[in-house]
N, C-alpha and C positions, 0 to 999 in steps of 0.2 A: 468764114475763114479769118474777115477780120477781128472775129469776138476772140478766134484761140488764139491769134497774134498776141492781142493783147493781154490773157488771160501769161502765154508763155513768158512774156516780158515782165508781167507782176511777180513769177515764180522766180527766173531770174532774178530779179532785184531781189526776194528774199535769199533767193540762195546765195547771191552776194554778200549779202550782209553776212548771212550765216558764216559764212567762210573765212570769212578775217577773224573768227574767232577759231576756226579750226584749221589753220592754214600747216599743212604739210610738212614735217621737218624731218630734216636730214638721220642718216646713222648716226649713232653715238662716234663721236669724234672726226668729224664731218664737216669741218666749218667752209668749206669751199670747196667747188667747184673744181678738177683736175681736166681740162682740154681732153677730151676722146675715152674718158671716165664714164660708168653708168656706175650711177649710185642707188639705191635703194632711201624711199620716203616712207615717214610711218603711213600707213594706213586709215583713209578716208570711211566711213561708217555713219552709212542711214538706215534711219530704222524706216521700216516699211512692214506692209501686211500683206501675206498672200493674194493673189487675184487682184492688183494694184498697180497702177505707174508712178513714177516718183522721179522727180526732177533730181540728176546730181550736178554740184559744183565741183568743183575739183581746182583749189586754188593754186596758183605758180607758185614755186619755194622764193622764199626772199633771195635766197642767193643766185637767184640769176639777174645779170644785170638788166637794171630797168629801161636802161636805154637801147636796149637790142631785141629783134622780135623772138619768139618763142615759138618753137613748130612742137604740135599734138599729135599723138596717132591713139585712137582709143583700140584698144586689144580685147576680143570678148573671151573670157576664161572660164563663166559660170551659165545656169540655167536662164538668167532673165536676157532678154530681147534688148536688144542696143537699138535706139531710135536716135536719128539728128545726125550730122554730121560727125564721119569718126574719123577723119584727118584735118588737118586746115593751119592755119599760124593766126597767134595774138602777136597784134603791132604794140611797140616798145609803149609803156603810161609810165611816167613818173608821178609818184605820187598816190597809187591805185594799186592794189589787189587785180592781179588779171586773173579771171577762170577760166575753165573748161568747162563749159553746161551740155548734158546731155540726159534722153531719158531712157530710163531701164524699166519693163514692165515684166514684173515679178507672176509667174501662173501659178495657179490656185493652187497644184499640191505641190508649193514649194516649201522644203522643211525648214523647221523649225529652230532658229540659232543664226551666227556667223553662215553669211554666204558668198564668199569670193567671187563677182560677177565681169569685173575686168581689170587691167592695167594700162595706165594711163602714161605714155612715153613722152616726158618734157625736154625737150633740146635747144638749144640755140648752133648756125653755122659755126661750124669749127670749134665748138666749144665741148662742153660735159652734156652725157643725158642722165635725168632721172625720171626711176617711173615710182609711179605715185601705186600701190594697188588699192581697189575701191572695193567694200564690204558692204552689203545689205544684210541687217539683226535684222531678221525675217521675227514678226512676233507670232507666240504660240497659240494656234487656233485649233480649239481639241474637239473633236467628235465620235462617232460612234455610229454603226448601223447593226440590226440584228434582223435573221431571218431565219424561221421557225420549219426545221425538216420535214414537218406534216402540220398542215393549219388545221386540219380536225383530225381528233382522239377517239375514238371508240374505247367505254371501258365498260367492265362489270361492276357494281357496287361492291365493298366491302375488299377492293383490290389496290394492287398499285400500279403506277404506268409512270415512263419516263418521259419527259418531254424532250425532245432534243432541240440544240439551236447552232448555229453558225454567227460570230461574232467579231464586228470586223471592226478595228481600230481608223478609222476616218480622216482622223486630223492629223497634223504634221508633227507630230512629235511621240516620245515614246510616251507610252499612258496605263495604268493601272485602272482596271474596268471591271466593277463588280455586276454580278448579274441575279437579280433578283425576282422574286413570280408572287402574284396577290392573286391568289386561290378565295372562294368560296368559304363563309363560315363552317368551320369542321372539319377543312380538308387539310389535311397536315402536308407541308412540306418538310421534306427529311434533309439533315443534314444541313450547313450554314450556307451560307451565300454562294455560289462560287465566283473566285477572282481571278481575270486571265490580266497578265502584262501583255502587251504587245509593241512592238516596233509601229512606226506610223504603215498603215496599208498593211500591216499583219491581221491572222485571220485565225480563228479559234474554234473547235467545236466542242460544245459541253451537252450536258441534257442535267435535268432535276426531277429529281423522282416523287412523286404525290402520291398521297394515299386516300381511296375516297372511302368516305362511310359508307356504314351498311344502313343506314337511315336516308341517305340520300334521295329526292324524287331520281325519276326517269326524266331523260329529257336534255336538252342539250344546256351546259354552262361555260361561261366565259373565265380566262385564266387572262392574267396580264403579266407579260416577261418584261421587265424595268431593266436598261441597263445605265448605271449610274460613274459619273466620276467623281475625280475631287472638286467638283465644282457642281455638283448638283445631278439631275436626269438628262440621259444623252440619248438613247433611244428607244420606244417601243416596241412591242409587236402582242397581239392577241391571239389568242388560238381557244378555238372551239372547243369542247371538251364532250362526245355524245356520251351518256350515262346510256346504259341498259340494262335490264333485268333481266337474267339468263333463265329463268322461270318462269319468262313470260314468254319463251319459245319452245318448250318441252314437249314431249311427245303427245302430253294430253293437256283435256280441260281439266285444271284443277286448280278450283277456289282455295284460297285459303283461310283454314280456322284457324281463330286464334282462342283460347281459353287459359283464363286465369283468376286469381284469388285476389282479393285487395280488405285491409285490415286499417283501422281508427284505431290508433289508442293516445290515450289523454295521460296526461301524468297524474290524475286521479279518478278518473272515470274508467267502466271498463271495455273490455274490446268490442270493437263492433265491424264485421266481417261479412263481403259480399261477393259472389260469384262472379264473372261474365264471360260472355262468349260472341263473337264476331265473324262474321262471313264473310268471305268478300272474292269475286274472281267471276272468269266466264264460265258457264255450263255450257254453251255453245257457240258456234261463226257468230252470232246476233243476240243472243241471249246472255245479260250477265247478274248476278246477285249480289246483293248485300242486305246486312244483318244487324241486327243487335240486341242483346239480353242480359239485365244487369239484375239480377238479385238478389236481395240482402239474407242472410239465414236466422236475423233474430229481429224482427221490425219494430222490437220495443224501444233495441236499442241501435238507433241508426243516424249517423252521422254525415247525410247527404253531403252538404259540405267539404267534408275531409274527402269524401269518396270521389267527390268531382274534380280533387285537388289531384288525384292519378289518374283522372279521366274515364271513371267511372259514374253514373246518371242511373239511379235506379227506378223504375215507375214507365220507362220509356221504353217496352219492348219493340222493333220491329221488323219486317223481313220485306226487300221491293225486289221484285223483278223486273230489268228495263232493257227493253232493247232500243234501236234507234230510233224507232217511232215512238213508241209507246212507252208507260210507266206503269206498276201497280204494286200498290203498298197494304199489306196486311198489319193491324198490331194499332202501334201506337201510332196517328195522321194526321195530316191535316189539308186545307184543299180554303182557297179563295176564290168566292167566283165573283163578287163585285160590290160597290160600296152599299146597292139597293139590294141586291140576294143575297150576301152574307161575308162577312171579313172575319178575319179571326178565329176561322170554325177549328175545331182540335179537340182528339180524344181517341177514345179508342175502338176501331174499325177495320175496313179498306177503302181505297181509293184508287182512282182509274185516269190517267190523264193522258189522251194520245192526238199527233197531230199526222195528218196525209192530206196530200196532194190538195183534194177538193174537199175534205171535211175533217172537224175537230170533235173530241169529246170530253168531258170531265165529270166524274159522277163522284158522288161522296155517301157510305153508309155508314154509321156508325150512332157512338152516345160522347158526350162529352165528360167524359170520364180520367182527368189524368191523376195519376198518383192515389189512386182509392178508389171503394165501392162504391160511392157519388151515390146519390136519391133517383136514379133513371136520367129521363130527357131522350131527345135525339139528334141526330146531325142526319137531315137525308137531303140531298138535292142532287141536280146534275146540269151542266151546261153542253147545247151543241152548238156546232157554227157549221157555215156552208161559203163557200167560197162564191163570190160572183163578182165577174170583172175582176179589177183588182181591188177588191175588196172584199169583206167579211160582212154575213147576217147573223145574229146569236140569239137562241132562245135559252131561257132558262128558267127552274122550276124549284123552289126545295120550301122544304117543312123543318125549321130548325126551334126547338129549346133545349134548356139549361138553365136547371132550379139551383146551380151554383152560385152561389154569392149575393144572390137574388133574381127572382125570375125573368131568364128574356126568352122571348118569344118572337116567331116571325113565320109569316107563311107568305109567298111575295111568286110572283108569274113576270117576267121580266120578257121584253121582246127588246133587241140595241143592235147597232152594227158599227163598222168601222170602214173609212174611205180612204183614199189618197188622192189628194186635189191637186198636187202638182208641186213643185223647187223642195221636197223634202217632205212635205207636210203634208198630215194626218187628220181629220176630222172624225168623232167617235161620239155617238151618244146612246141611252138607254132609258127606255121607258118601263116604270114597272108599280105592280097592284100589292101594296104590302100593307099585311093584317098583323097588328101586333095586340098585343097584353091589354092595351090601351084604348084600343081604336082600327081604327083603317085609313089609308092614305095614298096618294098618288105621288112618286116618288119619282123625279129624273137626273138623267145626266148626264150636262156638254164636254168632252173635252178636244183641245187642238192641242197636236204634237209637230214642234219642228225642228229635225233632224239633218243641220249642215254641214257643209265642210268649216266651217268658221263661229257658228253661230246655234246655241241650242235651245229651244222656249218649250216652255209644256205650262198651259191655262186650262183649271178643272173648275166645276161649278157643281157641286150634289144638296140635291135637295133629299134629303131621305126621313120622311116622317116616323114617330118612334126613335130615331137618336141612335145612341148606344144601346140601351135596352131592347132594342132589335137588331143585334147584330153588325149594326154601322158603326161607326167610326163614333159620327157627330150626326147633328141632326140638320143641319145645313152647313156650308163648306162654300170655300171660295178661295182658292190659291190660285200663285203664277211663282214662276223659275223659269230664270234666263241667264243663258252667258252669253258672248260674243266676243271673239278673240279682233282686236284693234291692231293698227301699225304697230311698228315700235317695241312688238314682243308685250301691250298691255290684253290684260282679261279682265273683261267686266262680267262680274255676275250680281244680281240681285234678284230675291225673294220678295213676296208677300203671302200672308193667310188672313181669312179670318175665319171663327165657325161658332155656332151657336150649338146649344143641346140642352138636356136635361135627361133626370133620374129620380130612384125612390127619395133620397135625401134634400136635392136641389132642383127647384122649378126653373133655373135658367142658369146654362154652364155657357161663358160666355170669353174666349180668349181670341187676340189678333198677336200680330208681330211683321216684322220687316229687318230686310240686312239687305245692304249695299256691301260689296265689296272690290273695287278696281287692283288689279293685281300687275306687276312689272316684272320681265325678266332682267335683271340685270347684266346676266352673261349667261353662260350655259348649265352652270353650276349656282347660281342666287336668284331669291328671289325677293322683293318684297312687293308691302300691298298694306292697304289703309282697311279694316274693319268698320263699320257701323249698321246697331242693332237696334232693336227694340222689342221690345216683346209687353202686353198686358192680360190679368185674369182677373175676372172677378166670379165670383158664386150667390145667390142667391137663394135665402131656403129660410126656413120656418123662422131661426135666430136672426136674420136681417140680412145684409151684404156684404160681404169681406173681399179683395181682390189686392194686385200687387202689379207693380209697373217697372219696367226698366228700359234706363236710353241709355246705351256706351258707343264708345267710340275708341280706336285703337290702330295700332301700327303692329305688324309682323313682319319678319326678316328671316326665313332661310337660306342656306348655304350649304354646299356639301364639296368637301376637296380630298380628292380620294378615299382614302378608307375613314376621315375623320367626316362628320357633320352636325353643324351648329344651328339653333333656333333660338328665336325670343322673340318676345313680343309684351306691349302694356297698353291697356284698356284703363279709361275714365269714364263715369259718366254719373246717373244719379240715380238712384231706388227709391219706392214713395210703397207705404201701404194704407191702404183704406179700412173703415169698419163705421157701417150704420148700423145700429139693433133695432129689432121692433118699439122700443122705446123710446128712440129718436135721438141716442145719442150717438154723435158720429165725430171720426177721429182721423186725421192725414197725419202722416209721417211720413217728411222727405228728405234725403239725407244723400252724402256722395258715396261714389264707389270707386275703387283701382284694385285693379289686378296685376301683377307681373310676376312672366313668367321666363324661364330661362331654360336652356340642354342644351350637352351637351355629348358626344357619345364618336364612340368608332368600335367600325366591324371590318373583322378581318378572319383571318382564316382563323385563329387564335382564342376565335369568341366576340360576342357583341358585347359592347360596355358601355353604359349610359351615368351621365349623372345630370340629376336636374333638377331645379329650384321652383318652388312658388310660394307668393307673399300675396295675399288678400286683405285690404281695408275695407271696413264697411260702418260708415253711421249709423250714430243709435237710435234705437227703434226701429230699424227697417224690419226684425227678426232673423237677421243673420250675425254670428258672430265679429266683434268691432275686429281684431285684428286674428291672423291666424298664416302661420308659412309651415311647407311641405320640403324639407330635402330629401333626395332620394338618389340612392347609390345599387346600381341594378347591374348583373353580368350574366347573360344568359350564354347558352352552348359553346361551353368553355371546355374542351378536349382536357382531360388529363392522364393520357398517356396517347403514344405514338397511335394514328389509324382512329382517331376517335371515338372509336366504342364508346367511351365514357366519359360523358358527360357534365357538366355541373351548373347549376342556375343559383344565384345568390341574389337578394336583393335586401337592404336595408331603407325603410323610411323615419323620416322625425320628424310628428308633428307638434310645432309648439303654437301658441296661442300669445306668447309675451308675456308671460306672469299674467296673464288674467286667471289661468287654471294653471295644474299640473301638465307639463309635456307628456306624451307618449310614444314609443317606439315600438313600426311591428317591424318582425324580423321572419323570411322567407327563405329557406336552405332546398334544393332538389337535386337532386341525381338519379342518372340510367346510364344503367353499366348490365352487359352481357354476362352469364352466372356457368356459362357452357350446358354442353347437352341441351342447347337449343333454350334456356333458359332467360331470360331478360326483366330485371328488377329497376322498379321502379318507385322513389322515394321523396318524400316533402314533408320536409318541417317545418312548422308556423308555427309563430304566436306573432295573435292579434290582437293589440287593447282594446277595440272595438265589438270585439267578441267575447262573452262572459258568460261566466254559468250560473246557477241557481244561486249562489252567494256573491255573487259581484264581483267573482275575479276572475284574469284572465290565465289561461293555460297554455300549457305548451302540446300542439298536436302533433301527431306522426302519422301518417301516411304510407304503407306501404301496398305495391304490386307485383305480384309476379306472375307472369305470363309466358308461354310455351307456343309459337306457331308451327302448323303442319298442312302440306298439301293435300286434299282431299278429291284424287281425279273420279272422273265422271263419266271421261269420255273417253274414247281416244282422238287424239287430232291428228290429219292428212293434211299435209304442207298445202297450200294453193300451186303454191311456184317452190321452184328449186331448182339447185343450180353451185356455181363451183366460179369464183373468181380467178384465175391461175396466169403466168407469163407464160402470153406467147413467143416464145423467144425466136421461131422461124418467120411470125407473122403469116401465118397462112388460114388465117380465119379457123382453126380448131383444137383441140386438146389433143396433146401429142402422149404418148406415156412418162415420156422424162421431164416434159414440163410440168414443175412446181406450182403451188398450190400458193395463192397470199394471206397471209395472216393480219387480222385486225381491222379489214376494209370494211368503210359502213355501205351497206347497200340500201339503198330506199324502194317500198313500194306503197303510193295512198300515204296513208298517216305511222304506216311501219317502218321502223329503221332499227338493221341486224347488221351484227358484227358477224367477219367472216372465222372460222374454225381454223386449227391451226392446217388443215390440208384445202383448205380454202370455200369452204359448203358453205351456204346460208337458205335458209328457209322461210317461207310468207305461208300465213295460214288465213288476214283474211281474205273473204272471196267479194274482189272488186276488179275492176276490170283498168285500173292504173298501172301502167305500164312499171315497168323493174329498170331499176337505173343506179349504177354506181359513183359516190359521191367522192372524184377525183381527187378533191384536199387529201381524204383519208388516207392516200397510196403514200406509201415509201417517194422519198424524193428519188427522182429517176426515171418512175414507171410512169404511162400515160395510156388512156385505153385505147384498143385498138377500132378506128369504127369498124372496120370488117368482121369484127369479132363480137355481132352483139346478140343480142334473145332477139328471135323474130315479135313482134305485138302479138298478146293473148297467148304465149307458149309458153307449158307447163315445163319447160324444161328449159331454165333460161342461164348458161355458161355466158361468163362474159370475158375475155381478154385481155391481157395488157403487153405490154411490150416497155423494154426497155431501154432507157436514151442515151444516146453519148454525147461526152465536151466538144466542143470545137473551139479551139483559138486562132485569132485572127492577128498577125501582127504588121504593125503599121513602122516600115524602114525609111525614116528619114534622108532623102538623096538632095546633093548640093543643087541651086538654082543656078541661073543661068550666069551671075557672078561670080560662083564658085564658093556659095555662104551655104553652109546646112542652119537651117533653121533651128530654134531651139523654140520646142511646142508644150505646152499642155495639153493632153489630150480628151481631158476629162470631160469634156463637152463635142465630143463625138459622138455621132448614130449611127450605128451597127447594126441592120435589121438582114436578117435572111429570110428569103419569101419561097414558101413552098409548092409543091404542084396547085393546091386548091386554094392558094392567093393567100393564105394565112402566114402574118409576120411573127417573128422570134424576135425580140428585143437584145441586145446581147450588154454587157456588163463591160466599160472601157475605163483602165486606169489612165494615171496620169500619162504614165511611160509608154503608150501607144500598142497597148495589149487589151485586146477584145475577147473576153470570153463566153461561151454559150454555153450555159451549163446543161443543159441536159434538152438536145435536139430530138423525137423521133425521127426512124430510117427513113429513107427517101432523097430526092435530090433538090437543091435549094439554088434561087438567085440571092448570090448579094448584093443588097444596097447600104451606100457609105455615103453618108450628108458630114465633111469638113466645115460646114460654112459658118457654123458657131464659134471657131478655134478664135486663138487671139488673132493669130495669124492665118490667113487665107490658104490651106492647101489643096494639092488634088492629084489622083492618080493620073497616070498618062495608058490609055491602051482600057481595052475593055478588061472591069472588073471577072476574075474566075470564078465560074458556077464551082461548085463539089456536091458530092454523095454519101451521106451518112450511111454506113451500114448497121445490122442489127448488132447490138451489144459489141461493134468494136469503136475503136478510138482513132479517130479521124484524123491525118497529119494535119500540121497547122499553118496555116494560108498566112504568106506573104507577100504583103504588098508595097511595092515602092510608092512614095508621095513625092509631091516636089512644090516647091513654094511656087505661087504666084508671082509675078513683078508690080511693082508697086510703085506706083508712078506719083509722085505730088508734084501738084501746082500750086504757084504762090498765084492765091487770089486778094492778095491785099490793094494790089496796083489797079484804081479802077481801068477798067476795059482790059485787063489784064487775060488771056486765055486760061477761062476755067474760075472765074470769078463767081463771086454767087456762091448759093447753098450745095453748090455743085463741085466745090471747087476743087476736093478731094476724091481720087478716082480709082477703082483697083482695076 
């Protein structure tokens, strides 16, 4: 009590001073004082801020004489709270400024501007009174809140839907509030921003209508509603957005084909044209297909490349069947079963890959044969496992060659299992008898996996005799990778390898490498991190040994702020290359390196746009070009027109080298745009300097596709579940005739999620035994489900109910205390909770002005509870709070409640032993 003594008398002395420069003067032609006169003084004016107390002075007019005392009566006229003494006399000072100090404490939603708070009545006995009035410039503090009518959407692809919102002007002054939504690339928002004016505590409802593609996945996306002022972002809100595909609840199974034509033409070459045709959908509850078949019609003349550019792959037929277990692929395959039985196997066959409960299997037949009639070979093997404990035994067996490119061979009997030893981690090893081209050999291999919440290591060791030339990788191997997440938001990861091997050409292939990398988050949105590398190779073979080395070191920076995000990073370090020949003569070259690199880019619904830099140095002799930089200016899925159908991808790059050569420039143009009657074209033009024909120049390609899809049912499908969302508007647990049907609600069951029809149906087709559950964001604001109204567990026939809520306002009537002062309250920081039969609170929504509203209660009857004790001022009701009864779909009158101020009692604890001294010393 003594700290505020003294705290109040330093403010005092400033607002003394203050005052002699603002002191008080009379009307215009005023110069004195008339005996039993009340004159008017101009007006005293502090600035202050919302939610604030603030000392005022209030200086005596000169024209009262100084040698006679002065009586105050402070008068409260406006919102803020009169604290200190509001009557009392200043004794005669000659010589002095006398004030009037007292404090006014302004509540949070006090507006914004001039605020009249009292008059201040100066007298002397028998003499003149003036009063002074006193003004608070309340300054402007702007805000915003926004709340989203439905926090998730349910939509169809290739439709549009409105969002709706509620927008409420926050801060104390009138405001101009634009509202803005950052949608998904391609999704078009229609129509410009909308902008609501509002008075302070005014309240708006808008919605924005989106349009999604018909390219769109399935599956839920996020939508951001921005509402902004003139001074930057003022509030948020998110809303879910579930995507569905109304084809993928139809009456049957039916896959979809797709078949189309795709055509190369050169600007001097001639066309070159190829087929394909795609499958894709369920044949049954468990069973689903996909496909693929790309054939060219003239194979003299074929232009893989251009065909790959509309995503077409010719040579690669094939068709899988997979259900949840299991997999099997006919056509073109391929199948890994380990670094000692065979990596990389691929061509054309089947393949079988399925896992259960207690055993696994994986078989592989086929030849290695892609893109042509190939010389023979084969690919045959198969791996089983068998569960024990918690862990795995593997056996496996295969006969693999391929006279491709020169002959490997392998015939290998592998027996390995895999453990779990405890905090995350895996131990795995394999023994196996592999016969190659070469020889014969005994082949194994360790490794540990460890999988934590913080920390990730995997250590391999293969020794596999025969090399590559049998199917392996390398012919011995030695790696580690590890990360580990540190305080501080850091991540350390680092690598190492090494491996040896050999082949027809080199008797010893021999490379290592290493990278350290610690990474920092700087905020939620940056990141950076320090690079370092190494890497070395060398070869040895009949002409001597050749090999190459490199150490960099480097710094990266990403960043991402909103829809804009930035990278860079630069590397130094130094390259060396080696060469001994059988002759004996040998030669190092080592020299430095830098790279830097730069992007920048932003995605928005509008399109992704990238532009990025790179510049490469490199000393001579290493064998890489001494200087050489990369710009590039890229725009992919750029809508041009409304609903996106139509598409555009641009990119430009330029590469120059500095005058050491000619620059080059390639240039990349695409679009897909819909043709109707289910038609869909698909288009790319390139030229590439990199790319040249029989005479050494380069051309201009084109690309086109065009493609037709259609549903091809198989089956018919029977709903699992079914069933009708609708209001119950009696609440009597069931479907009435008159009640209505909800439109747009997502319902969940397992991994399925349906939108309800417009008479409120939805359907489940697969067969799992996951309960059916309505995702309450999706309701219309108002509605809330009924529990009494739900599917029994496992019932084919599951209705669910809602019911609708009503407002209740609550108002709070300030009554005079026992002085006969009505308080003057903010009431923004009140708690308004109603608690229902089953103990569940409503939170209610309280303005300044002591208005509680509940927007949207279900029926039933409620206790209210009301916590005052945040206010500036202490209040509280007298008598017990009133229970009420919400009824079904009506509107509930609104409860009034009288408050009445506490008494407040202070003691001066300045005086020691004074009653109430101490940290005690102010008491309510």
């Amino acid at each position: 009590m003594r700290r505020s003594a003294l705290l109040l008398a330093a403010f005092c002395a400033g607002g003394a001073a203050a005052a002699r420069a603002q002191t008080p003067s009379l009307a215009p032609g005023v110069d004195t004082l008339r005996p039993g006169s009340v004159e008017a003084a101009s007006a005293v004016r502090v600035a202050a801020e919302p939610r604030s107390f603030r000392i005022v002075t209030v200086p005596v007019p000169a024209a009262f004489p100084a040698d006679r005392e002065v009586r105050f009566e402070i008068v409260s006229v406006g919102p803020a709270a009169i604290l200190g003494t509001r009557s009392g006399a200043l004794p005669p000072a000659r010589g002095e400024v006398r004030v009037v100090v007292f404090t006014a404490g302004l509540p949070a939603r006090a507006r914004a501007g001039a605020t009249p708070i009292a008059r201040v009545r100066l007298s002397v006995p028998g003499g003149a009174t003036v009063e002074v009035p006193v003004e608070l410039d309340v300054a402007r503090v702007p805000g915003a809140g926004v709340r989203l009518t439905r926090g998730l959407v349910a939509v169809h692809r290739g439709t549009r839907f409105s969002l709706g919102y509620l927008v409420t002007n926050t801060g104390n002054a009138p405001d101009s509030l634009d509202v803005g939504l950052t949608a998904p690339s391609g999704w078009q928002v229609q129509g410009p921003a909308p902008r609501h004016t509002l008075e302070a505590d005014g309240t708006a409802q808008g919605a924005i209508t989106v349009t999604v593609p018909e390219g769109t996945a399935t599956g839920a996306a996020r939508l951001r509603l921005v509402v902004r002022g003139s001074g930057g972002e003022r509030a948020r809100a998110d809303a879910v957005i579930e995507v569905v595909d109304p084809d993928a609840v139809g009456a049957t199974y039916a896959p979809r084909l797709t078949g189309g034509i795709a055509t190369v033409v050169g600007d001097t070459g001639p066309v070159r044209a190829a087929i394909g045709f795609s499958l894709d959908g369920q044949l049954s509850d468990r069973l689903r297909v996909n496909g693929r078949l790309v054939q060219e019609l003239d194979s003299r003349h074929l232009d893989t490349r251009g065909l790959g550019r509309v995503g077409y792959f010719p040579g690669a037929p094939y068709v899988t069947l997979a259900s949840d277990r299991w997999q099997a692929t006919g056509g073109t395959t391929g199948v890994v079963f380990s670094d000692l039985t065979g990596v990389n196997l691929w061509g054309k066959g089947a393949s079988f890959a399925g896992g259960f409960d207690r055993w696994r299997l994986t078989a592989l037949a086929g030849r290695p044969v892609v893109g042509g009639s190939g010389n023979g070979g084969r690919l045959l093997g198969t791996q089983v496992g068998w569960r024990v404990g918690g862990g795995w035994v593997n056996a496996a067996a295969t006969d693999l060659e391929d006279p491709q490119g020169g002959t490997r061979r392998l015939q290998a009997i592998a027996l390995g299992g895999s453990a779990p030893i405890g905090g995350g981690t895996t131990v795995a090893a394999e023994l196996a008898n592999r016969r190659f081209a070469a020889g014969e050999g005994l082949g194994w291999l360790m490794e540990l996996h460890r999988e934590a919440e913080s920390d990730h290591l995997l250590l391999r060791y293969v020794h596999a005799p025969g090399g590559s030339g049998a199917f392996a990788r390398v012919r011995n191997e030695v790696s580690g990778f590890g990360t580990r997440a540190l305080a501080g938001g850091v991540l350390l990861s680092g690598s190492y390898w090494r491996s040896d091997d050999e082949n027809a050409a080199f008797s010893r292939l021999h490379s290592s490498g290493w990278s350290l990398s610690p990474q920092i988050a700087v905020d939620s949105n940056t990141t950076a991190g320090i690079e370092a590398r190494g890497t070395s190779f060398d070869a040895t073979g009949a002409s001597g040994t050749f090999g190459n080395a490199e150490r960099m070191v480097g710094v990266v920076v990403d960043s991402r702020l909103g829809s804009l995000y930035v990278s860079g990073g630069t590397s130094i370090g130094r390259a060396a290359r080696t060469a001994v020949t059988q002759s004996g003569f040998a030669s190092t070259v080592e020299a430095g390196r830098a790279t830097y690199r730069g992007l920048v880019g932003w995605a928005s619904g509008r399109g992704n746009f990238q532009l990025s830099g790179n510049v490469e140095q490199n000393g001579a002799g290493t064998g890489l070009l001494p200087r050489q930089y990369i710009v590039g200016l890229q725009a992919d899925r750029v809508p041009l027109r409304r609903g996106g159908a139509v598409l555009l991808n641009a990119a430009v790059q330029r590469y120059g080298w500095f005058g050491d050569r000619p620059g080059a420039n390639l240039v990349r143009l695409g679009l897909t745009a819909p043709l109707g009657l289910g038609l869909f074209l698909t288009a790319d033009v390139e030229r590439n300097p990199f790319v040249v024909d029989a005479g050494g120049a380069s051309r201009w390609i084109v690309a086109l596709k065009m493609e037709r899809a259609v549903q091809v049912p198989v089956a018919a499908l029977r709903p699992a579940v079914q069933g009708v969302v609708y209001e119950d508007r009696n609440a009597n647990g069931r479907r009435d005739p008159e009640e209505p049907g909800v439109l747009g609600a997502v319902v969940r069951r397992g991994a399925e999620a349906v939108v309800t029809d417009r008479s409120g149906r939805f359907r489940f087709y697969d067969r799992t035994d996951a309960p059916t559950r309505l995702d309450e964001t999706s309701l219309p604001f108002g509605l809330v489900v009924n529990a009494a109204a739900l599917p029994q567990p496992g019932a084919k026939r599951g209705d669910i109910g809602v019911i609708p809520t009503s407002p209740l306002e609550v108002e709070f009537l300030l009554m005079p205390g026992d002085d006969g002062r009505v308080p003057k309250v903010d009431f923004h920081r009140a708690l308004v909770r109603a608690r229902d039969a089953r103990g569940d609170l409503w939170t209610a929504q309280v303005d300044s002005a002591g208005l509680a509203t509940f927007h949207a209660l279900p029926p039933g009857r409620y206790e209210l509870d009301v916590d005052l004790t945040g206010l500036s001022e202490p209040l509280q009701p007298r008598g017990p709070v009133p229970a009420f009864t919400v009824e079904i779909g009506g509107a509930a009158p609104r409860l009034k409640i009288p408050v009445y101020p506490r008494r407040i009692r202070m003691r001066d604890g300045s005086r020691p032993g004074s009653p109430g001294s101490g940290p005690s010393g102010s008491t309510l």
